[in-house]
C-alpha positions as a Markdown table, in Angstrom:
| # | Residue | x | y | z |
|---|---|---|---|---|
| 1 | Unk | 0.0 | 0.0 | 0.0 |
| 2 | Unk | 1.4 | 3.5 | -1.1 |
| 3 | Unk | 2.1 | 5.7 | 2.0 |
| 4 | Unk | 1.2 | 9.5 | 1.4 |
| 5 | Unk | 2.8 | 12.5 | 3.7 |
| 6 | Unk | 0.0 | 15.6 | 3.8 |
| 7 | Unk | 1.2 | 18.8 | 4.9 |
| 8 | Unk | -2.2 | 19.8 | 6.9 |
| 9 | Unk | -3.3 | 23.0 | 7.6 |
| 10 | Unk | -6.0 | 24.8 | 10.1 |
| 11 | Unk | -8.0 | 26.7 | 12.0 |
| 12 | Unk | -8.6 | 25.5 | 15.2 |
| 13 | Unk | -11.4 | 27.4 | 16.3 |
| 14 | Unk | -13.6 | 25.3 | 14.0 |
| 15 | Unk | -12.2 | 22.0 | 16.1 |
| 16 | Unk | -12.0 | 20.4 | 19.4 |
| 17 | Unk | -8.7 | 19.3 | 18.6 |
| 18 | Unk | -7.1 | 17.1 | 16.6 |
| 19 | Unk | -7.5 | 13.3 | 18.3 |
| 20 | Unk | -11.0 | 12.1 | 17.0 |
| 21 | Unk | -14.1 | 12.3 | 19.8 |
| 22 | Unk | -17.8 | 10.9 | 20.6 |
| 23 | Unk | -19.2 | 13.8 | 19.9 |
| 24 | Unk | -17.8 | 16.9 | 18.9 |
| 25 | Unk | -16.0 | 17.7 | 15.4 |
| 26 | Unk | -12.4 | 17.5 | 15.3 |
| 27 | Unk | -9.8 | 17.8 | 12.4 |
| 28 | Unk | -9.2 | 14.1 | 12.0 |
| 29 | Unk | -12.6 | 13.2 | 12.1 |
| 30 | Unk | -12.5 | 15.9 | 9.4 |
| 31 | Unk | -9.8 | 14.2 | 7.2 |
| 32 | Unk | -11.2 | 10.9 | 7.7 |
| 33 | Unk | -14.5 | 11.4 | 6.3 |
| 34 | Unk | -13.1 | 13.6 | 3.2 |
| 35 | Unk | -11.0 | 10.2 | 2.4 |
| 36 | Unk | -13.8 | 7.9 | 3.1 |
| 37 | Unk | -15.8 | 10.0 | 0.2 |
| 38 | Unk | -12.8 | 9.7 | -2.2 |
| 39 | Unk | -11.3 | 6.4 | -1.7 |
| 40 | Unk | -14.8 | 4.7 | -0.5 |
| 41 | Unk | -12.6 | 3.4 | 2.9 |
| 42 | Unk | -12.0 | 4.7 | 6.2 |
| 43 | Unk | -8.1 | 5.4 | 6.0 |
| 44 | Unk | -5.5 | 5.1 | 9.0 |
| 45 | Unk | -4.2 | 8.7 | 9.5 |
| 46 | Unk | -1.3 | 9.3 | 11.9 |
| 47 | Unk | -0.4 | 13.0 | 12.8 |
| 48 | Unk | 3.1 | 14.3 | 13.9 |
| 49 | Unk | 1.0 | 15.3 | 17.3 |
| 50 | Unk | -2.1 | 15.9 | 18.4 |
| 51 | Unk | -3.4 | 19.9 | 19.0 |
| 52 | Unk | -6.0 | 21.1 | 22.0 |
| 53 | Unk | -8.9 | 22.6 | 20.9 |
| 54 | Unk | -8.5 | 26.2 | 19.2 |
| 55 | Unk | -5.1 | 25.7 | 18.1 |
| 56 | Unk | -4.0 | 25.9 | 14.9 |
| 57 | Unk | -1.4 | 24.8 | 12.6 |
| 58 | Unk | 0.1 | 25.5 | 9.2 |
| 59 | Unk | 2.3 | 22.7 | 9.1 |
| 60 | Unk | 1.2 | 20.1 | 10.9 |
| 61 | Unk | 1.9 | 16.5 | 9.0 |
| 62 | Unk | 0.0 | 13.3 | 9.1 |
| 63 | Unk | 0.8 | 9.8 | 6.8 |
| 64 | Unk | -1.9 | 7.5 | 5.3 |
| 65 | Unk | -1.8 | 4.2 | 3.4 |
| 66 | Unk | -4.1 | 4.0 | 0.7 |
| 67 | Unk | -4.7 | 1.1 | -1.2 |
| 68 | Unk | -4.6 | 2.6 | -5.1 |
| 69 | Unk | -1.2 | 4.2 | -6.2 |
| 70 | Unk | -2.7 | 7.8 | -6.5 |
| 71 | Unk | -0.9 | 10.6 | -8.0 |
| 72 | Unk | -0.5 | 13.0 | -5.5 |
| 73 | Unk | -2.2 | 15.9 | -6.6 |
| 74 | Unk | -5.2 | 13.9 | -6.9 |
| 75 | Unk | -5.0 | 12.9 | -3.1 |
| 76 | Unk | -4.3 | 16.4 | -2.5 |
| 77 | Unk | -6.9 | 18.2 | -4.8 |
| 78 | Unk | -9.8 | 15.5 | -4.3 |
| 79 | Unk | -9.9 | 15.3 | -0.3 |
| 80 | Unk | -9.5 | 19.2 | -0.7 |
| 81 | Unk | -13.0 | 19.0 | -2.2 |
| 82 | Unk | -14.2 | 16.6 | 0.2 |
| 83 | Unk | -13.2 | 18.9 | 2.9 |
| 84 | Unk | -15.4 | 21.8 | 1.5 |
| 85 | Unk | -17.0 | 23.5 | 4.7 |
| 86 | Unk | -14.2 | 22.7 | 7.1 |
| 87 | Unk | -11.1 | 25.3 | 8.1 |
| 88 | Unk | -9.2 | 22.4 | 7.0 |
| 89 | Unk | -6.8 | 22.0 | 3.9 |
| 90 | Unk | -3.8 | 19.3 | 2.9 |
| 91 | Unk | -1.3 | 22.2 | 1.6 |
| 92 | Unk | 1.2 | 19.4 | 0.0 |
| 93 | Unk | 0.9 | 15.6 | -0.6 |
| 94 | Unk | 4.1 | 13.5 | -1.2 |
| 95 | Unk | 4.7 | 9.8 | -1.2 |
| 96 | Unk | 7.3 | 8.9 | 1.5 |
| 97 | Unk | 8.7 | 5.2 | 2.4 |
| 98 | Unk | 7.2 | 2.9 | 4.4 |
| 99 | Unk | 9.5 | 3.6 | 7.0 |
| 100 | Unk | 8.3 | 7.0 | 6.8 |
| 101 | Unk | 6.2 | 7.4 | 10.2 |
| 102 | Unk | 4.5 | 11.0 | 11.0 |
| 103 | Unk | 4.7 | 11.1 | 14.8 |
| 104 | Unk | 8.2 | 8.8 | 15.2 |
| 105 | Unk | 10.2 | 10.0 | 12.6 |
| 106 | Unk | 9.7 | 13.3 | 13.6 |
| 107 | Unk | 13.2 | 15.1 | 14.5 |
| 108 | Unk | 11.3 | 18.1 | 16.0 |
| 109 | Unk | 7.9 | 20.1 | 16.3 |
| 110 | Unk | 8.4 | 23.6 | 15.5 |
| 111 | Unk | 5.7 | 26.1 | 17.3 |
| 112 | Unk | 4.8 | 29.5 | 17.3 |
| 113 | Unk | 2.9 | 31.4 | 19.6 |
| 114 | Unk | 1.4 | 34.9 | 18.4 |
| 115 | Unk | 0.3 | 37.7 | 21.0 |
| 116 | Unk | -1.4 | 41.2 | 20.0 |
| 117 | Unk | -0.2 | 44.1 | 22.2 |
| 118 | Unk | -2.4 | 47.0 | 21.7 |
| 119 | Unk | -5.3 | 48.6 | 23.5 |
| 120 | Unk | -7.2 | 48.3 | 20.5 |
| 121 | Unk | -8.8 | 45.0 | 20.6 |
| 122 | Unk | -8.2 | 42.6 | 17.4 |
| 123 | Unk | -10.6 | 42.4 | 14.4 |
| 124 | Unk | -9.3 | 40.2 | 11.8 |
| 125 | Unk | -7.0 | 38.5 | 14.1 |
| 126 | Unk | -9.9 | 37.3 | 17.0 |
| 127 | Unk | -9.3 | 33.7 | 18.1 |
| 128 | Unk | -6.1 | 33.7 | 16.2 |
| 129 | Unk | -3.9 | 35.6 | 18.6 |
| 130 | Unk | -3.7 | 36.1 | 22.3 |
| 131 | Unk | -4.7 | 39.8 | 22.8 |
| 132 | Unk | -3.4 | 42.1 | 25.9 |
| 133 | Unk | -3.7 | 45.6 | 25.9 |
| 134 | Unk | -1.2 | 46.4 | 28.7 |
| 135 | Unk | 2.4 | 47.1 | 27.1 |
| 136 | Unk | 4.4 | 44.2 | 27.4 |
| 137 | Unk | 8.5 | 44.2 | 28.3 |
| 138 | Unk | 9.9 | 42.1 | 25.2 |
| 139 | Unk | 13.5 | 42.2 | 26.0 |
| 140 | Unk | 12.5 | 40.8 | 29.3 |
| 141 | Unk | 10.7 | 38.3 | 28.3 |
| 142 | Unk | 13.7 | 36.8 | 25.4 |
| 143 | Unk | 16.2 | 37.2 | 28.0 |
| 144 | Unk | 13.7 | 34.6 | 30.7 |
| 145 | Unk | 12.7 | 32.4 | 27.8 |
| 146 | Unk | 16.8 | 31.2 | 27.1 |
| 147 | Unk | 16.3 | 29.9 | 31.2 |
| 148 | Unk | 13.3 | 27.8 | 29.7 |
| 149 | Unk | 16.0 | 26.1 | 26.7 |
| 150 | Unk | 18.4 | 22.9 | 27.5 |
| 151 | Unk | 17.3 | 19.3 | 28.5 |
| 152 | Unk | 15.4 | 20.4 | 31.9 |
| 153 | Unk | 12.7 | 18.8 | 34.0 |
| 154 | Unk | 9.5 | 20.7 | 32.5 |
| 155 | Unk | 7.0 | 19.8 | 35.5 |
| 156 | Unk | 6.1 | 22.8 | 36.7 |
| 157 | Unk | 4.8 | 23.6 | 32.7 |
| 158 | Unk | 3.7 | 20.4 | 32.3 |
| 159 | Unk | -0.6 | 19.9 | 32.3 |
| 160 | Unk | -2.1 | 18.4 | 35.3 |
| 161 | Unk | -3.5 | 15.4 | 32.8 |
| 162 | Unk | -0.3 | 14.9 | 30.7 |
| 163 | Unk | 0.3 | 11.3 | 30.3 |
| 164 | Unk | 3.6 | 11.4 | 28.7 |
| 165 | Unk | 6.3 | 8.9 | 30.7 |
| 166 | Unk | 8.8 | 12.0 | 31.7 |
| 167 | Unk | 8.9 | 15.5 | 32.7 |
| 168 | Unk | 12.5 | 15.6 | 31.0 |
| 169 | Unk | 12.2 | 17.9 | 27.2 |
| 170 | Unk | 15.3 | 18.8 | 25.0 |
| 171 | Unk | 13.9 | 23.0 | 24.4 |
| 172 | Unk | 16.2 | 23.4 | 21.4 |
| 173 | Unk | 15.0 | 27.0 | 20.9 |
| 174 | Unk | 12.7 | 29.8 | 22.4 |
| 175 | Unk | 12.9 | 32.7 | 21.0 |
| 176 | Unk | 10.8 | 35.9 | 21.6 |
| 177 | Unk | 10.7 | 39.0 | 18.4 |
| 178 | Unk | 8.6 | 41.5 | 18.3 |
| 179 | Unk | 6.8 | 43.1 | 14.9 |
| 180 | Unk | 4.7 | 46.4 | 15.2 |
| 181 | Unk | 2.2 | 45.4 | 17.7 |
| 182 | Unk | 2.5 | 41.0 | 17.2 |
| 183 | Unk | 5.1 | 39.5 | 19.7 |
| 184 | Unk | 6.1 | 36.1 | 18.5 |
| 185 | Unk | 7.5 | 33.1 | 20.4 |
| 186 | Unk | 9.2 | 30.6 | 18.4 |
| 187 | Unk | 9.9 | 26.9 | 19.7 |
| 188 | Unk | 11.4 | 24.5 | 18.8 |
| 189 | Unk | 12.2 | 20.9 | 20.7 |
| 190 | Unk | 11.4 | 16.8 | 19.4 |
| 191 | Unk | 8.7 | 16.7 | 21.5 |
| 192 | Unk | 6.5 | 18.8 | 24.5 |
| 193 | Unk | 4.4 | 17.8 | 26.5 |
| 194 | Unk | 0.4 | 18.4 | 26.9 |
| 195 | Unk | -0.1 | 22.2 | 27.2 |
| 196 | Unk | 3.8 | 22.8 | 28.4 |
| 197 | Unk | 4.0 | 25.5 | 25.1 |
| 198 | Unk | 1.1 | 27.6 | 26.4 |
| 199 | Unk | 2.3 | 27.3 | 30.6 |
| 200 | Unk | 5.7 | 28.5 | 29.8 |
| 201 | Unk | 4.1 | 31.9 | 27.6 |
| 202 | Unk | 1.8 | 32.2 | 29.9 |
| 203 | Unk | 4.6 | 32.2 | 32.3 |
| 204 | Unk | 6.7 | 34.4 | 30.4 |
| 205 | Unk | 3.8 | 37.0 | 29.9 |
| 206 | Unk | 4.3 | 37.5 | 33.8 |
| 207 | Unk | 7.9 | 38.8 | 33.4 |
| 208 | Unk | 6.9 | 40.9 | 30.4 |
| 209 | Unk | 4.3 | 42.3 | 32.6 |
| 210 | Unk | 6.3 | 42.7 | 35.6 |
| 211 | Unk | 4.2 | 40.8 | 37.8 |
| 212 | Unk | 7.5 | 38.6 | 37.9 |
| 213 | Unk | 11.4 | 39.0 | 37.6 |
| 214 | Unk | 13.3 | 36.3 | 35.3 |
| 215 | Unk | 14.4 | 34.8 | 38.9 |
| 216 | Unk | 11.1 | 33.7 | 39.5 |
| 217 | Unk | 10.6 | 32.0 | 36.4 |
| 218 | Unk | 13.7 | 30.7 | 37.4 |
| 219 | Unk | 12.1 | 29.1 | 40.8 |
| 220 | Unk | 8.9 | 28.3 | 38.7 |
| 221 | Unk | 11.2 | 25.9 | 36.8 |
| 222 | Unk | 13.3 | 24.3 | 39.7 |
| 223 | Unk | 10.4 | 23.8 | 42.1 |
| 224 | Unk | 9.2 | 21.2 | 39.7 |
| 225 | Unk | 5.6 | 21.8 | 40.5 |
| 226 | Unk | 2.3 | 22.3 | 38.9 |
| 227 | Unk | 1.5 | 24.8 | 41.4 |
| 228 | Unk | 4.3 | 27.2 | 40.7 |
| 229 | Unk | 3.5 | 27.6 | 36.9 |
| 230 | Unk | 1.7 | 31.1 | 35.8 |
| 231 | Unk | -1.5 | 31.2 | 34.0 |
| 232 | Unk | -1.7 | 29.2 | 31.4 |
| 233 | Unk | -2.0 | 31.1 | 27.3 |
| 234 | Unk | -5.2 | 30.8 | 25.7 |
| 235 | Unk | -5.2 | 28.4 | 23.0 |
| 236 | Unk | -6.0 | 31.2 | 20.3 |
| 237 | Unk | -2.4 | 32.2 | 19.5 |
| 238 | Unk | -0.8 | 28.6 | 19.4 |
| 239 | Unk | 0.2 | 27.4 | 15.8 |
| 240 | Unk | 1.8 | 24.1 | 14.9 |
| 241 | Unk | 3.9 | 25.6 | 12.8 |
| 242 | Unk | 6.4 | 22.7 | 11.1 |
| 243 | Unk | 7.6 | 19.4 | 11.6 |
| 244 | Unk | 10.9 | 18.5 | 10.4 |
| 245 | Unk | 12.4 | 15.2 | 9.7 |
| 246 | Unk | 14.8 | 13.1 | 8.0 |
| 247 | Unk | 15.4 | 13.9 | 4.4 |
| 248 | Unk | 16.1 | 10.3 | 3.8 |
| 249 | Unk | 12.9 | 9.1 | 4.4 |
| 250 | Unk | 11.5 | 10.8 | 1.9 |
| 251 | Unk | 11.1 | 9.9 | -1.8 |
């Protein structure tokens, strides 16, 4: 069976998620039925990582064997169709090896987190972006978020429900840049665990703010602890953004 790599795209404020549910509409349930109405079968689709509800991505990647050798503009154009009426799109399809896995081959999740700071509150931007009208200190905040990169125990940003095995995450990059009135946090690591992108901006908006110094992001961190992590980001700014892997397992 030919194995197909989609590039997937979306709005998450049309979703609850990514991970299929009873009840409520999420992206893969989404995908699923647009392949079911082109290939007449329900398809296995693995993503690179599953995405809360209201988040969004622009390059987050899933695989799926199907059982005719498409060509992959057809797979790409043809589910596109099916997926009329959804904020969903597959932006590229390529046919990878069957080595190829989305989530395990993965070398690293790239995020970014986008935050509006103006009084002004947003228009086109609502439910993409985390608004705050109070001025925010972005030299602060870059200068915390390189405390937040290394191989570190992540427990104090790490949800409440996470079922992941460790604490212990590889941050290979956190960077914070400003543009007109959009901060932007860039992140980078293999993996993170559930909601650990949005405690640690959430923290960080506490330094830009004042509330804290980068010390006490600093004892946030070391105490380990659920308890000691600041409020959590809304889901609204919080894009997958691209998931990079080997080049060799692609054709």
């Amino acid at each position: 069976m030919p194995r197909y790599k989609l590039t997937v795209a979306y709005n998450g404020q049309a979703f609850c998620g990514w991970q299929r549910q009873a009840e409520d509409m999420t992206v893969q349930q989404a995908l699923e039925e647009a392949f079911l109405k082109f290939t007449g079968t329900y398809p296995s689709i693995v993503a690179a990582g599953r995405t809360d509800s209201g988040v969004h991505a622009t390059g987050q990647v899933v695989h799926v064997d199907l059982e005719k050798d498409w060509r992959t503009d057809v797979v790409r154009d043809a589910v596109n169709q099916h997926l009329a009426g959804h904020l969903v799109a597959i932006m590229t399809a390529e046919k990878v090896d069957d080595e190829f896995h989305a989530r395990f081959s993965a070398l690293r999740r790239n995020y970014v987190y986008k935050l509006l700071n103006r009084r002004s509150p947003p228009v086109f931007e609502r439910g993409l972006v985390w608004h705050l009208k109070r001025k925010l200190n972005v030299e602060a905040m870059r200068e915390a978020a390189q405390l937040l990169v290394g191989h570190l125990d992540f427990s104090t940003f790490r949800d409440a429900e996470c079922q992941a095995e460790s604490p212990m995450r590889t941050m290979e990059r956190f960077d914070v840049s400003q543009e007109n009135e959009m901060i932007y946090f860039h992140l980078s690591a293999r993996s993170f665990l559930h909601r650990q992108v949005r405690s640690m901006v959430g923290s960080l908006e506490h330094v830009g703010s004042g509330k804290w110094k980068a010390a006490d992001l600093k004892a946030a961190l070391e105490a380990k602890d659920r308890a000691a992590c600041g409020a959590v980001a809304p889901p609204d700014g919080l894009y997958l953004e691209r998931v990079d892997y080997p080049e060799t397992q692609t054709k």
